[in-house]
C-alpha positions as CSV (number, residue, x, y, z in Angstrom):
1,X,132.4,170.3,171.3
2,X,130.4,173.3,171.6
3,X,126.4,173.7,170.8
4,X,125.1,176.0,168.6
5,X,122.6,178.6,170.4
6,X,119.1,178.8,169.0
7,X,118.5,181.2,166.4
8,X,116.8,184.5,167.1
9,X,114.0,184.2,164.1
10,X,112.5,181.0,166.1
11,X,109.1,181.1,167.6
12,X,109.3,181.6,171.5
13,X,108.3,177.6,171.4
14,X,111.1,176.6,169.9
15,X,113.9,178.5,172.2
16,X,112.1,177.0,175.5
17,X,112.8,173.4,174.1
18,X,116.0,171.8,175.3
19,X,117.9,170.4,172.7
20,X,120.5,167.4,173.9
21,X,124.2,167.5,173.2
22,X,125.0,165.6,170.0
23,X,128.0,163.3,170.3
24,X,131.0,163.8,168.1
25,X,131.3,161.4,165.4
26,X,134.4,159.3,164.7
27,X,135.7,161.3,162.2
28,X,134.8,164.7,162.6
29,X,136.5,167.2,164.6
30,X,136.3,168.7,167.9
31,X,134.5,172.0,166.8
32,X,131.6,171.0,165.3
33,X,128.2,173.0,164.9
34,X,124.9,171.3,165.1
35,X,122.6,171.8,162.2
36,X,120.1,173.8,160.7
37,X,116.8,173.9,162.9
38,X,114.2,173.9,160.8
39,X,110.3,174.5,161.8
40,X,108.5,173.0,159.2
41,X,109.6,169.6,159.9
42,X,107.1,168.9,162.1
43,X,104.5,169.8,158.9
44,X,106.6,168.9,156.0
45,X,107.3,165.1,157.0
46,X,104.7,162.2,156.4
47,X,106.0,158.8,156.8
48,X,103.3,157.2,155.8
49,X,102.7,158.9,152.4
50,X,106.4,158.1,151.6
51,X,106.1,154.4,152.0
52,X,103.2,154.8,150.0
53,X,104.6,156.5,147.6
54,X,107.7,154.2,147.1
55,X,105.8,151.4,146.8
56,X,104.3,152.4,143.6
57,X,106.8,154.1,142.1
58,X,110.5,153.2,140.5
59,X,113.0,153.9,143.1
60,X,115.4,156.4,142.7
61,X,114.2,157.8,139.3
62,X,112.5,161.1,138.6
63,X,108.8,160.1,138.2
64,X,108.3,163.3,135.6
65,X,111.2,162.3,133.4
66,X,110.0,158.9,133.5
67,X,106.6,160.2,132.5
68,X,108.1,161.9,129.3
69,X,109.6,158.9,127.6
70,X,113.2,160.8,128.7
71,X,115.7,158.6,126.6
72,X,120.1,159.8,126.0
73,X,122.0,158.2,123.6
74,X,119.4,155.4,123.3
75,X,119.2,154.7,126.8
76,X,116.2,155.7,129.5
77,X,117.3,158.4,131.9
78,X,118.7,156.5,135.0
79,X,119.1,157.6,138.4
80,X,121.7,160.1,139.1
81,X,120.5,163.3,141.3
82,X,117.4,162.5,142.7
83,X,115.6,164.5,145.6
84,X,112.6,162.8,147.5
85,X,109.5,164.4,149.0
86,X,109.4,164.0,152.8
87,X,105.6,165.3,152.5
88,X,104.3,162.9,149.8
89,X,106.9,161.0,148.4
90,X,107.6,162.6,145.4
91,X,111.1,161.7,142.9
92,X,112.3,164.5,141.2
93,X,116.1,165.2,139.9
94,X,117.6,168.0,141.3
95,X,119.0,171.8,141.1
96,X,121.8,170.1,138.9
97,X,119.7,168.7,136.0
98,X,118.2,170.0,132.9
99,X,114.1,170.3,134.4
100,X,114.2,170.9,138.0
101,X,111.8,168.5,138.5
102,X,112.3,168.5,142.7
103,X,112.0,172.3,143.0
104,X,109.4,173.1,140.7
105,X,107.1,170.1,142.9
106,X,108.1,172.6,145.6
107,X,106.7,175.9,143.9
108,X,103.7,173.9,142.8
109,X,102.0,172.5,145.3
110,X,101.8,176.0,148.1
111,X,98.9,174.6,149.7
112,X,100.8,172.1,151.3
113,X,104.1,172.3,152.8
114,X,106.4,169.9,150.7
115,X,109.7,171.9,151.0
116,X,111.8,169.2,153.2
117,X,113.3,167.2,150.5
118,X,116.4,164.5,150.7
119,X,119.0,163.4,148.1
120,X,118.7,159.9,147.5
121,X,122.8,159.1,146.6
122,X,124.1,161.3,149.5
123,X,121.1,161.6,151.9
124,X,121.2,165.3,152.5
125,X,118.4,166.8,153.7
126,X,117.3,170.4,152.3
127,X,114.4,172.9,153.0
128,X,113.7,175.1,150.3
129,X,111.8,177.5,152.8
130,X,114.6,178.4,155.3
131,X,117.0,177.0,152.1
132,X,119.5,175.7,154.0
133,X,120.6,172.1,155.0
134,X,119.3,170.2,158.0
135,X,120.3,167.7,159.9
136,X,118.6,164.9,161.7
137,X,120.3,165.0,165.3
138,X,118.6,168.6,165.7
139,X,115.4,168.5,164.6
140,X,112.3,166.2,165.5
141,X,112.3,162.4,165.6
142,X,110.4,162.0,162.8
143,X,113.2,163.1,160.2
144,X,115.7,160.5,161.7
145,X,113.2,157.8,161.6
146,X,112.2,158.4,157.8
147,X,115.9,158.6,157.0
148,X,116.5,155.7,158.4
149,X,113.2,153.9,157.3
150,X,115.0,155.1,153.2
151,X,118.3,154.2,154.0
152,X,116.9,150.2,154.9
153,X,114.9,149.9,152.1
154,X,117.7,151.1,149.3
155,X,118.6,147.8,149.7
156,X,115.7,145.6,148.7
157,X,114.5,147.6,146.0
158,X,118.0,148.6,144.1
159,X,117.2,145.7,141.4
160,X,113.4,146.3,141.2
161,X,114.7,149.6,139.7
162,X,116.2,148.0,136.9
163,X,113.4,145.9,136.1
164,X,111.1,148.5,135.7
165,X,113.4,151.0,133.6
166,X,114.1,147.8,131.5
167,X,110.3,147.1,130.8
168,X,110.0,150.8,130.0
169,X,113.2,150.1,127.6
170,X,111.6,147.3,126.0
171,X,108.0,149.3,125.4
172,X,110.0,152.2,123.2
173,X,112.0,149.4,121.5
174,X,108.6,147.5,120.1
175,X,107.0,151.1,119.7
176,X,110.0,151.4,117.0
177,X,109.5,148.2,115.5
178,X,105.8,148.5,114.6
179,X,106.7,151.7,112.9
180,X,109.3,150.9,110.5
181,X,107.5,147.1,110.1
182,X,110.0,143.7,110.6
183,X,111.5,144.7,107.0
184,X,115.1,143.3,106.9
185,X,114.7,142.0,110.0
186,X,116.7,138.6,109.4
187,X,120.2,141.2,108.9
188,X,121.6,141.7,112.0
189,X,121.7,145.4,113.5
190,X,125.0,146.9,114.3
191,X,125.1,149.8,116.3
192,X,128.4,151.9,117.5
193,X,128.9,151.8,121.0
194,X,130.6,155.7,122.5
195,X,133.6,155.9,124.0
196,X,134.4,156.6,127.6
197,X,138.1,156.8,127.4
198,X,140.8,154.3,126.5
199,X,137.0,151.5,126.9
200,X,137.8,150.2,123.5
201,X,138.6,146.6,124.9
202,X,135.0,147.1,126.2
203,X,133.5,148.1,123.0
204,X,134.8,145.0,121.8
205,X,133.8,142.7,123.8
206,X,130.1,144.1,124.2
207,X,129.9,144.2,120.5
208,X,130.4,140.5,120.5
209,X,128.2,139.7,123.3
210,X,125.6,141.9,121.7
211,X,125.6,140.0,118.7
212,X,125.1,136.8,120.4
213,X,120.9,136.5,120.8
214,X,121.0,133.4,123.1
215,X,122.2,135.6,125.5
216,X,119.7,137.9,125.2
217,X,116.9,135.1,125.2
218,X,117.8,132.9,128.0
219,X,118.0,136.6,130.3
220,X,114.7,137.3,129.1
221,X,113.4,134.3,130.5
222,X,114.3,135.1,133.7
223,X,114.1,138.8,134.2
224,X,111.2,139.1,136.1
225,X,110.5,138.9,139.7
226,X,108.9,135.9,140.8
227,X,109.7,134.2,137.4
228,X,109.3,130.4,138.1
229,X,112.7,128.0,138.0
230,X,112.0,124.4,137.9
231,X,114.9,122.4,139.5
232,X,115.7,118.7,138.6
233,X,118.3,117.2,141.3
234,X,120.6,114.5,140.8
235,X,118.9,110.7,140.4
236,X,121.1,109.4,143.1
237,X,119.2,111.7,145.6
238,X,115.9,110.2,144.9
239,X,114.3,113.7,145.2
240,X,111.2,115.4,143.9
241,X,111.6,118.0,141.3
242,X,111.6,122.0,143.2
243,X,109.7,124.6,141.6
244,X,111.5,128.2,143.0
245,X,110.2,132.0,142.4
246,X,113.1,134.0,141.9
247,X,113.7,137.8,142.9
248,X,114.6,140.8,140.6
249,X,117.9,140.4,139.0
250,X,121.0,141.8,140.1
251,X,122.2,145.7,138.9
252,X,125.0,144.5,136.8
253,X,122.8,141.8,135.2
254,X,119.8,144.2,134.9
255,X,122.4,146.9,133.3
256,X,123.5,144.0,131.0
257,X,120.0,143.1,129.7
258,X,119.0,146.9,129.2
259,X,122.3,147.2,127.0
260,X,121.6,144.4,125.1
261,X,118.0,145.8,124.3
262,X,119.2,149.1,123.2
263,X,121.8,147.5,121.2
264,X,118.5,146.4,119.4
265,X,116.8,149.9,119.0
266,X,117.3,151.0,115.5
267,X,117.7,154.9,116.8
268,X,121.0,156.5,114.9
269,X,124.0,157.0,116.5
270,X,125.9,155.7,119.0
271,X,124.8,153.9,122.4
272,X,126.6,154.9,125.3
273,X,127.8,152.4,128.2
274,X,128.4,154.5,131.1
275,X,125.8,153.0,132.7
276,X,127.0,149.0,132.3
277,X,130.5,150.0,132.7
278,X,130.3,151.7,136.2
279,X,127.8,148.8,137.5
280,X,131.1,146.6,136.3
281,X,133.5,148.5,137.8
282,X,131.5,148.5,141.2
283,X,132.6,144.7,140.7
284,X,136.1,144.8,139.4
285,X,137.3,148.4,140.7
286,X,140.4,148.4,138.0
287,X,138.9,148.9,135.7
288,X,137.9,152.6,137.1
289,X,141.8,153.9,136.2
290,X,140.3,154.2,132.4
291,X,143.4,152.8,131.3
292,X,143.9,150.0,128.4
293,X,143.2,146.8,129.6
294,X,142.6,143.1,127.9
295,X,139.5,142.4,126.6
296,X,139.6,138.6,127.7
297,X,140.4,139.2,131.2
298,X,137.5,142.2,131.0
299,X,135.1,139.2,129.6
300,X,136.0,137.3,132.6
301,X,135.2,139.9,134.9
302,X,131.7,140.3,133.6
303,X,130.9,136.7,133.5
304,X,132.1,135.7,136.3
305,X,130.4,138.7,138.1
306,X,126.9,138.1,136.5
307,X,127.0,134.1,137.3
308,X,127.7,135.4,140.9
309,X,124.5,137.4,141.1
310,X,123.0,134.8,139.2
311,X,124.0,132.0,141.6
312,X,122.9,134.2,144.9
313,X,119.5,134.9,143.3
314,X,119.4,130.5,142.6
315,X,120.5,130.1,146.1
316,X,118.1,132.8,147.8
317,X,114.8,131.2,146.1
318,X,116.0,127.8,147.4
319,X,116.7,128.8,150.5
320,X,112.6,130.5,150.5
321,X,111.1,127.1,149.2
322,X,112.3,125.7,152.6
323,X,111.3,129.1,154.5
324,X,115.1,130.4,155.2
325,X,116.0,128.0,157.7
326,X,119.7,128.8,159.1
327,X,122.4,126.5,160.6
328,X,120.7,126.4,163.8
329,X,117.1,126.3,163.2
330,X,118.0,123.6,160.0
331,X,117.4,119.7,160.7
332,X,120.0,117.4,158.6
333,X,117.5,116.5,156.3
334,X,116.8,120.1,155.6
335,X,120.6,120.5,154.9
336,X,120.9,118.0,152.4
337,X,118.2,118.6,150.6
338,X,119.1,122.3,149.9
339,X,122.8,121.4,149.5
340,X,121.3,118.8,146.9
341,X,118.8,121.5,144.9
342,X,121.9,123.9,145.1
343,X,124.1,121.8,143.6
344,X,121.8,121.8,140.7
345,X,120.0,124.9,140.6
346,X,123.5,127.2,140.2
347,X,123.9,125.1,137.1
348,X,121.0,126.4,135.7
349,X,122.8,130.0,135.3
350,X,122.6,131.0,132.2
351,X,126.2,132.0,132.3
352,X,127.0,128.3,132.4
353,X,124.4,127.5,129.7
354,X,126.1,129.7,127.2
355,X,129.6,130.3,128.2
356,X,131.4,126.9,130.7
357,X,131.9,124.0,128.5
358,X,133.3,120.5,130.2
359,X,136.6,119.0,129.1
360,X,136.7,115.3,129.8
361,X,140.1,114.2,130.3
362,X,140.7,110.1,130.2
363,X,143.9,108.2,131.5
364,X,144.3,104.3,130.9
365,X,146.3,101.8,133.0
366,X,148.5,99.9,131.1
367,X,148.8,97.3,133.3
368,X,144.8,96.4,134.4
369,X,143.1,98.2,131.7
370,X,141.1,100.7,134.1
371,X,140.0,103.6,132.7
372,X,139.4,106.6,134.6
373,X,137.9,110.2,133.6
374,X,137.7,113.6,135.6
375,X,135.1,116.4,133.6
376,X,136.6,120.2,134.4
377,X,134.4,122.9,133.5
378,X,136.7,125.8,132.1
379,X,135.0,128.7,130.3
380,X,137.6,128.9,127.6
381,X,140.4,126.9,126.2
382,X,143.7,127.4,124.3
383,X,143.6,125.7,120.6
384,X,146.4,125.4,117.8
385,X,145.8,127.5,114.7
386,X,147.4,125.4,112.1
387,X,147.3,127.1,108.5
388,X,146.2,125.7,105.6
389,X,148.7,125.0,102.9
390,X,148.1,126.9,99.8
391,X,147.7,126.0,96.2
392,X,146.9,129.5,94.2
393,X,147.8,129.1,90.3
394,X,149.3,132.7,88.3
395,X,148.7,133.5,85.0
396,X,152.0,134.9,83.3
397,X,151.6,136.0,80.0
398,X,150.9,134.3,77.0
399,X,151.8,130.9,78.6
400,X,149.9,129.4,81.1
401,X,152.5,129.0,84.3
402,X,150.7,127.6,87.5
403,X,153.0,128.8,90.4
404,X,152.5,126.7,94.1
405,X,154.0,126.9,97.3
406,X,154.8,124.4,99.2
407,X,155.1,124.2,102.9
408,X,158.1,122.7,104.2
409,X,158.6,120.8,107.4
410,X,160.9,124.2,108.8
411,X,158.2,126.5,107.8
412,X,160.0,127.6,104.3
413,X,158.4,127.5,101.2
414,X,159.7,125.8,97.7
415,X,159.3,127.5,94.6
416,X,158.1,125.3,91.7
417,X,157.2,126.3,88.6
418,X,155.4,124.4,85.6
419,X,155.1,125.8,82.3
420,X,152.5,124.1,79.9
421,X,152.0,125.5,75.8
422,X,148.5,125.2,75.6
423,X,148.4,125.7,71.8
424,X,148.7,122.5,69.5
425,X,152.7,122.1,68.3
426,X,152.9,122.6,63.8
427,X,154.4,120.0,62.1
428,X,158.0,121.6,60.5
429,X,158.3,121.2,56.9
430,X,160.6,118.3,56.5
431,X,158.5,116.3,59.5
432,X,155.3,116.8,56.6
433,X,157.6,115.4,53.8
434,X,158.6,112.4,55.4
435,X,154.6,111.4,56.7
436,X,153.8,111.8,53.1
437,X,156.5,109.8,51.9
């Protein structure tokens, strides 16, 4: 490994400091340069404005674009290339997008020095003074601990993201309803949905789920943070009811509810999904090929993903009710009672509300008479279409024949026709002579 010599444009101060050797990563190479040294770091960088900052803002959305209303295709603008202030905290999207929103909080503000910034998806770190990229093994302490202060905190506030866009959703949706009135509001809306590429199996099956408002009422119940969930355990257990606060929703459940509300919007033409269908895909990475697939197994996926997130959310809130305890720290009383409000409280889903049904199957003894029944929960289930037999009469011509078919036991059909004169028959000359006679 060698270590790259100071640069000549540095300040006298800067090529008297030592600068330690940087070990070699795993996966880099023997010749490897050390990065950029930048000399505004030590002015551009304030850790405690940034957490500031993020705790008042959406993470990981331009706060100017979220400012104008910025909707595509029906949808708010989510987060895609988005460059945070080490200075103040500032969220702007990149060089890449349409406004520029990073730099132009850089030419803006010259009193200051804001011109460290660092992409939130790939966590590069830029200075537009020296324009070049820096690295945080070569520069002060500061950068790597605010790096590493963002990087732990993407974690806890990836859902709280989705909340907040989906309240913003939800503000522009009733903004549109109080202008065109509730006029024709009983008809269902039916919106096109875009799309991606050989997603027409998804199409489908969000065009079904879109249509189905319980879904979109029993997820508004629970949307918020710290939404209340009162648990009911089994009798046997002889236990109080629990009262739990749940946290934000997961991002494919917040993705799904956002959907669902611009499904709603009465905006013209088509909604795109790109959103929900990479936060799906993050789950069920086949679905990434863009490549036809089956629409049931798809609607499995999703469901099966959502009640996970669901159930974790259920499980976490229990598990704060009885202050986190953990397999050590836990008495046995402790245990049952949270395996008891568990086995309750991931019930309460509403994936299972709306979509697992129970199929009770019974078996009798012949000899003592005991019956015994097992319930299976199955989220759907295989039934015969048997078709009706039908009875359709033809007029033909002038006389009134009624053609049926019949359905045979072999699945042929039996031609029988019946031919009925509806006129009155004349009486014939020599049957009038004879009645008079």
């Amino acid at each position: 490994m060698r270590v790259k010599e100071p640069s000549q444009a540095l300040p006298e101060k800067a090529k008297r400091s030592k600068r330690p050797a940087i070990p070699r990563d795993e996966d880099s190479s023997d010749d490897i340069a050390v990065g950029f040294t930048c000399q505004h770091v030590s002015h551009a960088i304030s850790v405690n404005h940034v957490k500031k900052a993020i705790a008042e803002n959406v993470w990981s959305v331009c706060s100017d674009c979220l400012k104008e209303r910025r909707f595509c295709d029906g949808q708010p603008v989510l987060p895609s290339d988005i460059w945070l202030c080490l200075k103040c905290g500032f969220q702007g999207c990149g060089r890449n997008s349409e406004s520029h929103h990073s730099l132009k909080h850089y030419k803006s503000l010259r009193t200051e020095s804001h011109c460290v910034t660092i992409s939130l998806s790939t966590w590069i770190i830029w200075c537009y003074e020296c324009d070049e990229k820096l690295s945080t093994q070569c520069n002060k302490r500061v950068l790597a601990q605010t790096v590493d202060f963002l990087q732990k905190h993407v974690s806890k506030t990836q859902t709280s993201a989705f909340s907040r866009i989906l309240k913003l959703c939800e503000e522009k949706c009733e903004t549109g309803e109080k202008k065109k009135g509730r006029k024709g509001s009983s008809v269902p809306s039916v919106k096109g949905i875009s799309n991606l590429g050989n997603t027409c199996f998804f199409n489908a099956v969000m065009q079904n789920l879109a249509q189905s408002y319980i879904l979109m009422e029993l997820m508004n119940e629970n949307k918020e943070n710290g939404t209340k969930l009162k648990i009911f355990p089994s009798p046997d257990t002889r236990l109080d009811p629990l009262t739990v606060e749940l946290s934000s929703p997961g991002p494919l459940t917040s993705a799904l509810l956002v959907f669902l509300h611009s499904m709603k919007e009465t905006e013209k033409g088509p909604l795109s999904p790109k959103v929900l269908f990479n936060q799906l895909c993050q789950k069920a990475p086949r679905f990434k090929s863009f490549q036809q697939e089956d629409s049931q197994e798809l609607l499995h996926y999703l469901l099966d993903a959502v009640r996970t997130e669901e159930t974790k959310r259920i499980q976490a809130s229990i598990l704060k009710a009885f202050n986190n305890p953990t397999t050590k720290t836990a008495d046995d009383d402790t245990r049952k009672k949270v395996k008891a409000y568990g086995r309750e409280g991931v019930k309460m889903n509403f994936i299972d509300r709306i979509f697992i049904g129970e199929l009770t199957s019974t078996v009798m003894c012949e000899e003592c008479a005991n019956i015994s029944s097992v319930n299976d929960p199955f989220i759907d289930i295989s039934l015969p279409i048997i078709e009706e037999r039908v009875s359709k009469p033809v007029l033909l011509g002038r006389m009134s024949k009624y053609r049926s078919l019949q359905a045979t036991d072999n699945d042929q059909y039996s031609e029988t026709v019946t031919i009925e004169n509806t006129s009155e028959p004349r009486a014939t000359k020599n049957q009038s002579s004879s009645k008079d006679k």
